[in-house]
C-alpha positions as CSV (number, residue, x, y, z in Angstrom):
1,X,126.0,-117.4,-96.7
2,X,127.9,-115.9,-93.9
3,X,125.0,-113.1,-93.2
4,X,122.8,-115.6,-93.2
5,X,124.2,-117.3,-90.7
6,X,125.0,-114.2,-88.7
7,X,121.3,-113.1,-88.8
8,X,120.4,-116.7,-87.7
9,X,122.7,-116.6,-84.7
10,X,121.5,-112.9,-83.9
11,X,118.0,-114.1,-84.2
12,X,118.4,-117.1,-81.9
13,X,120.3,-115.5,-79.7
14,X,117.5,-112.2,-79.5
15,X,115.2,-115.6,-79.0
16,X,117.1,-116.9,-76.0
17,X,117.2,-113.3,-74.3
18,X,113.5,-113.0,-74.4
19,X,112.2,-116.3,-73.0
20,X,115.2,-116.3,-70.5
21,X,114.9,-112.6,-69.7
22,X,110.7,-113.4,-68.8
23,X,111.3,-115.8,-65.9
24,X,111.7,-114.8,-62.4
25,X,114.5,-116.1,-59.7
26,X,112.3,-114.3,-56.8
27,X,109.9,-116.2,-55.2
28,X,106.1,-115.0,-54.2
29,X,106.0,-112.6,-51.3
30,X,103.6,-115.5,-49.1
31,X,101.8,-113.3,-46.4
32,X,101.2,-114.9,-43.3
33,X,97.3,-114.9,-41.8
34,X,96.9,-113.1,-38.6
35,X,95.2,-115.4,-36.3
36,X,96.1,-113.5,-33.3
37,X,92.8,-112.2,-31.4
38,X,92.1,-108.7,-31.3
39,X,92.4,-106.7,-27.8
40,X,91.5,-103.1,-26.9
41,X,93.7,-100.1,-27.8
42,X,94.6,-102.8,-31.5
43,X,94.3,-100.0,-34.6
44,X,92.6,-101.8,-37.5
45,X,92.6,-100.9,-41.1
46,X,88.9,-102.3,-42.4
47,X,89.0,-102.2,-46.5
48,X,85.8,-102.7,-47.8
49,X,85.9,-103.0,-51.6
50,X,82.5,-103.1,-54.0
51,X,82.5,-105.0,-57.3
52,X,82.0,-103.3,-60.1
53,X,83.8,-100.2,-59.4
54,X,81.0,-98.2,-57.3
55,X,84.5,-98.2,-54.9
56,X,86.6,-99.1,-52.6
57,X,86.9,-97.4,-49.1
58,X,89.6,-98.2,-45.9
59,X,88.6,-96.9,-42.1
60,X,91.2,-97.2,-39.6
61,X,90.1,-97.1,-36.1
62,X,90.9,-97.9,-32.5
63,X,89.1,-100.8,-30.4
64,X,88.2,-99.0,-27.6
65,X,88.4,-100.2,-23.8
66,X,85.5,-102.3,-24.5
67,X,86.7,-104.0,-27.6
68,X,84.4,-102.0,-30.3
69,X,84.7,-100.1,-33.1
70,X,82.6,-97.7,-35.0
71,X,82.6,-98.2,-38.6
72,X,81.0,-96.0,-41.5
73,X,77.1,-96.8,-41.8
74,X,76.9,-99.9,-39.6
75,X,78.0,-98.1,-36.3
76,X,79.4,-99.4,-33.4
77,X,81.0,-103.5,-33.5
78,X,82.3,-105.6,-31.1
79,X,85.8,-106.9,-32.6
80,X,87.9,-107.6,-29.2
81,X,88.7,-111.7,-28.8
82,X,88.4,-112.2,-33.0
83,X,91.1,-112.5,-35.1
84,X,90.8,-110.7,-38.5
85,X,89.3,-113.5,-40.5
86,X,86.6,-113.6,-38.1
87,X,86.5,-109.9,-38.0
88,X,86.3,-109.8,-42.0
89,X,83.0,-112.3,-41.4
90,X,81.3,-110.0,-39.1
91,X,82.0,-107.0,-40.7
92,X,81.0,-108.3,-44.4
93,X,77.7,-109.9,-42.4
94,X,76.7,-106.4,-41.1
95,X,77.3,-104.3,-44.2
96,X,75.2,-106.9,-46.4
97,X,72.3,-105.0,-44.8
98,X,73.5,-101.9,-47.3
99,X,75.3,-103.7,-50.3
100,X,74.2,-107.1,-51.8
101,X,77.9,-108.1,-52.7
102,X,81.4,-106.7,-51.1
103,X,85.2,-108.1,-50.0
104,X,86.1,-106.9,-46.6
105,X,89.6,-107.1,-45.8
106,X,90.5,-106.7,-41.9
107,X,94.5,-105.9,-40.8
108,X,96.2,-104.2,-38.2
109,X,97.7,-101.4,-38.5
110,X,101.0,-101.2,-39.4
């Protein structure tokens, strides 16, 4: 009787580890959106990412004195005055003229 109530507290006690030991005190990293416009001399990391696995690909450039870069396939854009979601827009807009469906992901660099 008294193992049986040693493996019962063992058991609930093992219990109590692993629900409590699966929840998190940290809170999500939240990142903040860039809405700052983008001026000549900004680096920019572009990440274009294709379903499906055919791959994923990151250019990091320079906006030149005139607020353009040149990217892989698509050439030269204007990106100067847009903030990166707007950047992400153009840049996805122009390279649906190569690949039906991609994610484009615009930061600067660190």
């Amino acid at each position: 009787m008294v193992v049986t109530r040693m493996r019962l507290g063992i058991s609930s006690l093992l219990a109590l580890l692993l629900v409590c030991g699966c929840v998190s005190t940290q809170k999500p990293q939240r990142r903040e959106v860039d809405n700052r416009p983008m001026a000549p001399g900004d680096c920019v990391s572009v990440l274009i990412e294709l379903p499906n696995a055919q791959g994923i690909f990151t250019q990091s450039r320079l906006l030149d004195p005139s607020g353009d870069v040149s990217l892989l396939y698509i050439g030269t854009i204007h990106l100067a005055d847009l903030t990166p979601p707007q950047a992400e827009k153009q840049i996805h807009d122009a390279y649906l003229a190569y690949y039906k469906e991609l994610f484009v992901t615009v930061r600067r660099c660190p």
